[in-house]
Structures are given as C-alpha cells and as structure tokens.
C-alpha positions in Angstrom: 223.6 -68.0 49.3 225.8 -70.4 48.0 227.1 -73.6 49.3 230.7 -73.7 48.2 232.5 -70.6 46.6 235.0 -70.2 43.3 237.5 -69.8 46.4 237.2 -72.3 48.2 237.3 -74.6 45.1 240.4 -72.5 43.7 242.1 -73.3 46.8 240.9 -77.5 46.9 241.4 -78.4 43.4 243.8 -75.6 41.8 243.3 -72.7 39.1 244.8 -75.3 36.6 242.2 -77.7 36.7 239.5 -75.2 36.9 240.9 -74.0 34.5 240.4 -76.9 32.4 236.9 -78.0 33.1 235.4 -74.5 32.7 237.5 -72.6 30.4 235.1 -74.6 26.9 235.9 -71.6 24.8 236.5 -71.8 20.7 240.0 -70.6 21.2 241.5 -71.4 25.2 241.4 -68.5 26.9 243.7 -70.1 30.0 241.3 -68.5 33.2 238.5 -69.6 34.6 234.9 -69.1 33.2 233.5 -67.6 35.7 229.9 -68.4 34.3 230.6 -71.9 33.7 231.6 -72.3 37.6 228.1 -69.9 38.5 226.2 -72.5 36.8 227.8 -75.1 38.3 227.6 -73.7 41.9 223.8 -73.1 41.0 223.0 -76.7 40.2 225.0 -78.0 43.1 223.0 -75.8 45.4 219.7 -76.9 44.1 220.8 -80.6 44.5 221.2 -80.0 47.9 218.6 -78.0 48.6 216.2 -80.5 47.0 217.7 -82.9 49.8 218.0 -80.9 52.7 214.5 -79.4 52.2 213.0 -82.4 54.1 214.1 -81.7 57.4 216.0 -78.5 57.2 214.2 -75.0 57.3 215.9 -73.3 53.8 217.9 -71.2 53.9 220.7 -72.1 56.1 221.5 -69.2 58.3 225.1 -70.2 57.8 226.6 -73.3 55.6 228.3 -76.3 57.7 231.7 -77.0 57.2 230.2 -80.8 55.9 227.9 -79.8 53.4 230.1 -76.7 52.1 232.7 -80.2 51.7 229.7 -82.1 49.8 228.8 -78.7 47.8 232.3 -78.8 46.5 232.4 -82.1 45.8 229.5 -82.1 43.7 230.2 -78.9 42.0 233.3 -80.9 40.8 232.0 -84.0 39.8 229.3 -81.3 37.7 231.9 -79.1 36.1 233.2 -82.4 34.2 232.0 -83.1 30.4 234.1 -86.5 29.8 233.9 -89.2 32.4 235.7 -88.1 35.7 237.9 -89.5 37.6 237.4 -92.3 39.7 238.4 -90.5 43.1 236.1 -87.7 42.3 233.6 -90.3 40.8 233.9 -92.0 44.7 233.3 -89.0 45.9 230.2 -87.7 44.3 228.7 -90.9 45.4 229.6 -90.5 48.5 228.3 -87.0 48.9 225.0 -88.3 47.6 224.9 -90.7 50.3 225.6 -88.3 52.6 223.3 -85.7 51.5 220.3 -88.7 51.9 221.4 -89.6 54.9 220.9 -85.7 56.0 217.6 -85.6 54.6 216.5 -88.7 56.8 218.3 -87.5 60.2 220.5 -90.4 60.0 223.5 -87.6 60.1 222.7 -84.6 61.6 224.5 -81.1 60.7 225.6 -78.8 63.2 224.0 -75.3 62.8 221.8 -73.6 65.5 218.0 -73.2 65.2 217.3 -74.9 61.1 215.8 -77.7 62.1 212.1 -77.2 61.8 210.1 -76.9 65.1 208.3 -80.8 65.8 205.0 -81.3 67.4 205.6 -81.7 71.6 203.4 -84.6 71.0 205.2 -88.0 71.5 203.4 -90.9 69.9 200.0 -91.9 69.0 197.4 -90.2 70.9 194.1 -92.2 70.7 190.5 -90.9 71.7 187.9 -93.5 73.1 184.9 -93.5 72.7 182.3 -95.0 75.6 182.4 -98.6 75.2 178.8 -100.3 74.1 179.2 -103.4 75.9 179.5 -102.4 79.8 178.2 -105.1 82.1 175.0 -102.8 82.6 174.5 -103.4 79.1 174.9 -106.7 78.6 172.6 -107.7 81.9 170.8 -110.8 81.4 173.6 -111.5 78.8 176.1 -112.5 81.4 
C-alpha cells in the first residue's frame, strides 16, 4: 500500500508540473509517466517505512492524513532531476524531521492499534541476592 497516490499529487501540485518532472522522454510526450511517478511513490514509501519501522508495526492498516502529507512531499522533492525549489527544498527537510521525530515518539500518529504492544513492566526490576554481611555474620566483627 502506498503512502501518497498519483491522485492525490495530481490534485496538490497539478498535471502540468507532473508533467514536467516525469514525462523525461526523447521526444515530450505532454502526460505523465506513469512509471516515473511508480518509482517515485516506491522510494518514498521505503523512506518512510525505513523510519517508521522503529516504533510502528508495518503495514499501516490505514495511512494518516500526516504522513500521506510527508509521502507527498517527499515523492516531490524525489521526482526532481535539477535542484528543486526552495519551498519544496524546505519542505523535504521538514518532512525528514518529521518522519524522525515519528520514529522517536516525539510526534505520535493517529491510527488505532500500530503501535507495537510494550512490556507491562515499568522500570528496572532488580533481583537481590541474600546479603553476605548480616550482623550474624559479622559477630565478633562488630
């Protein structure tokens, strides 16, 4: 399942400028390569997978609105061969720090039952040992 969909990026950023970044063709075609985009959408997923992995139980059941928004933002700032610019450049970097934050817990994602179970254990649980040096022990010591 992918993370963001040639629809949803079609309706953010325009046929014309998909157009542009995927259509790398001999001779212009004027649509979308659909396998350029696939590729794209591939990597992206995998970037955020590799992230997510950490904390989240893979796959997502269903893809939060935020990181559907970061997949898109990536796939974006991927589909680009020349330098990008510097909005979606800020926003690639953003996304990263987003996506790390996520993998630490710092932000959490809203989707029902993905975060893997924890242990009910809260803490450090120690196990003593009998101590050697009791006062019976030490008689005649003390």
């Amino acid at each position: 399942m992918s993370y963001a969909t040639q629809a949803e990026l079609t309706d953010r950023y325009g046929t014309a400028m998909l157009v542009n970044l995927t259509d790398r063709a001999a001779v212009a075609t004027g649509v979308i390569d659909v396998a350029v985009l696939a590729r794209a959408l591939a990597d992206t997923d995998a970037m955020i997978d590799g992230y997510l992995a950490t904390r989240y139980t893979l796959p997502l059941e269903a893809v939060p609105g935020l990181v559907a928004d970061l997949a898109m933002q990536i796939a974006i700032w991927k589909l680009h061969v020349t330098e990008p610019d510097p909005k979606i450049a800020k926003d690639y970097d953003t996304a990263l720090k987003l996506l790390r934050d996520i993998g630490t817990g710092a932000v959490r994602i809203s989707a029902a039952g993905i975060e893997p179970a924890g242990s009910s254990a809260n803490g450090v649980q120690v196990t003593d040992r009998e101590r050697p040096f009791t006062e019976a022990a030490m008689k005649g010591f003390i």
